[in-house]
N, C-alpha and C positions, 0 to 999 in steps of 0.2 A: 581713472575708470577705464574698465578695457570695451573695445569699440566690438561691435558685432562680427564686423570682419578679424577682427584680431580673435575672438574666441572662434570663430569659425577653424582660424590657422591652429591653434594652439591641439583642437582636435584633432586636425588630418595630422599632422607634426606626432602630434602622441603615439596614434593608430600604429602612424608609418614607423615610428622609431621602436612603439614595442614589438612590432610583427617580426624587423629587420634582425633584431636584438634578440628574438625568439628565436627564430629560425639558424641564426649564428650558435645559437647556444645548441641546437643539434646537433650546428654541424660540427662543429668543434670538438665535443662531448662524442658525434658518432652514436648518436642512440639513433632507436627505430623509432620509427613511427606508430611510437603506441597510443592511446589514450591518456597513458600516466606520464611518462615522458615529454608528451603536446604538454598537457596541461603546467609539469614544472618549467617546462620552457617559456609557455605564457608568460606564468608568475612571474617568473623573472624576467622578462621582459618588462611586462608594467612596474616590476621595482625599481628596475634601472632608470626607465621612465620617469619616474617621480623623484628618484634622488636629481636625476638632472632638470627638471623645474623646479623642484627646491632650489637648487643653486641658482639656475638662471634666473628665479624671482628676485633672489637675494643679492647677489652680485656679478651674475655673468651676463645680464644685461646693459651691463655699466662698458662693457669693452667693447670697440670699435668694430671687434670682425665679428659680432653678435647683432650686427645693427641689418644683417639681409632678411633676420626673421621680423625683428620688430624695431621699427625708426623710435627711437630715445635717447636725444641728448641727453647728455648728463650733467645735471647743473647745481647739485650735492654741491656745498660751501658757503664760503664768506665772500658778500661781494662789497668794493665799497665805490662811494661818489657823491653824486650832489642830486638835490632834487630844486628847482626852480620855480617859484612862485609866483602868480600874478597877484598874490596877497600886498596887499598898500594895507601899510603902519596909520597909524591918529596924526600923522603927520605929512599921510599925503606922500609919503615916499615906498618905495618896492625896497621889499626884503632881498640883503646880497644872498647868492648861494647857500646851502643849509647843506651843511655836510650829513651823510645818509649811510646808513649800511644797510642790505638783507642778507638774514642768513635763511638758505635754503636747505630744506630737509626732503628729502626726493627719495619714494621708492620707487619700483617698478609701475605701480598702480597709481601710486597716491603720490604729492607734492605740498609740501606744506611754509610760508611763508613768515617770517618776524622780520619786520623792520625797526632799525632805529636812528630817531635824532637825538641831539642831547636833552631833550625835552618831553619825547615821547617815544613811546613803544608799542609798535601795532600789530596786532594777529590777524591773518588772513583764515575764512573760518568758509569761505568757498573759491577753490583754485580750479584751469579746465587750461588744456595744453589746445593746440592747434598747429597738426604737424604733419606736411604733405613736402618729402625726402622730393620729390618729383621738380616740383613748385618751389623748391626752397622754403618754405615757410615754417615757421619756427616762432612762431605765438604762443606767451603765456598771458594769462589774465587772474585776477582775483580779488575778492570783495574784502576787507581788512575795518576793524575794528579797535579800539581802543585797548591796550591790554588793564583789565576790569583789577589788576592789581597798583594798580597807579593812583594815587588820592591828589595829587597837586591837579584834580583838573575836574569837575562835576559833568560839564559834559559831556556826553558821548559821543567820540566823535568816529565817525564811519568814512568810507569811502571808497572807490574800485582802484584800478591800476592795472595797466596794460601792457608789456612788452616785446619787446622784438629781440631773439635772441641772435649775436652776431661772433662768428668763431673766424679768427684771422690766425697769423703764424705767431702759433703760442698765446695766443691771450682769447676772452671769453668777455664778449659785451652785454648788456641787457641795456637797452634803452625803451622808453615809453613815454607814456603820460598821463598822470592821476586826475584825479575827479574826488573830493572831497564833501560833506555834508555841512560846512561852512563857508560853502559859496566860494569856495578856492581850488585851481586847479593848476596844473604847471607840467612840468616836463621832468622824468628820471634820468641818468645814466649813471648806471655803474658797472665796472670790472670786477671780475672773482681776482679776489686775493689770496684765498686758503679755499683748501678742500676742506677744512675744518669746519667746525661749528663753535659759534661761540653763543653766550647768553646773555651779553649786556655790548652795551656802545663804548664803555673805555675799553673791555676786552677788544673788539673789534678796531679801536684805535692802535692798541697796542699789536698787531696783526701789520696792522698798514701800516707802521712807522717803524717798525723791525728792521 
């Protein structure tokens, strides 16, 4: 969702881009300063305008020298790792490691979340970024449910999830830690493996052991 201050920018930005764009087009073109003339130069100006936030909605926010108008990492992919439980078995002992994937679907606006273990498949069904370039900060969070196509399990099981995104030379970490509606909670880390997307956990296997 875009912040008050980011639609504030996105107007002056437009304004300024179709005025510049206008005014080019005269002079290039060499017309007078008619009424008719102003006015195609507008138009074309605000066209030009709008094909370049179409693009930059759709993929010219995704690159690095695009990051001085609007901070967005870009976290589109496969990621995979472990999630760590403080869940104790009928027997009194902590569960090892639970091998983990998300795959993240990320536009401009929106980001949307599926997780998987070999057991379960979760949809995130409210995500909220927190992101101050300044500060370093680079917080994702989101509330995740049970995916309602799954029958091995009655049920419902919910929970949040919180992380901290961390970019080193070449590689992309997300670490956190869940909170569950079964009185369990524990710690995430996973790396992006693919910028791809996939739709089940052996796919996701098959990704990481390539």
């Amino acid at each position: 969702m875009l912040k008050k201050e980011e639609l504030k920018n996105i107007v002056f930005i437009s304004i300024a881009l179709a005025a510049i764009i206008a005014v080019l087009y005269l002079f290039v073109l060499a017309l007078k300063l008619e009424l008719s003339s102003i006015a195609r130069a507008v138009s074309f100006g605000i066209t030009v305008t709008t094909f370049f936030w179409t693009y930059y909605f759709t993929e010219g926010w995704k690159w690095k020298i695009s990051s001085w108008m609007f901070y967005r990492p870009n976290i589109n992919g496969t990621w995979a790792g472990f999630i760590i439980s403080d869940y104790i078995n009928e027997n009194g002992d902590k569960v090892p490691p639970i091998e983990f994937y998300i795959v993240i679907r990320q536009s401009f606006i929106r980001v949307h979340f599926t997780t998987f273990t070999k057991d379960f498949v979760g949809i995130s069904y409210a995500e909220t970024f927190a992101l101050n370039e300044d500060k370093g900060l680079k917080n994702v969070a989101y509330l995740y449910k049970k995916d309602s196509t799954q029958n091995n399990d009655e049920h419902l099981r919910e929970g949040a999830t919180e992380l901290r995104l961390i970019i080193g030379n070449d590689e992309k970490k997300l670490e956190g830690k869940y909170w569950s509606n079964t009185k369990t909670q524990g710690t995430v880390s996973v790396k992006q493996i693919s910028e791809n997307h996939v739709d089940s956990f052996s796919n996701a296997q098959k990704i990481k052991n390539a």
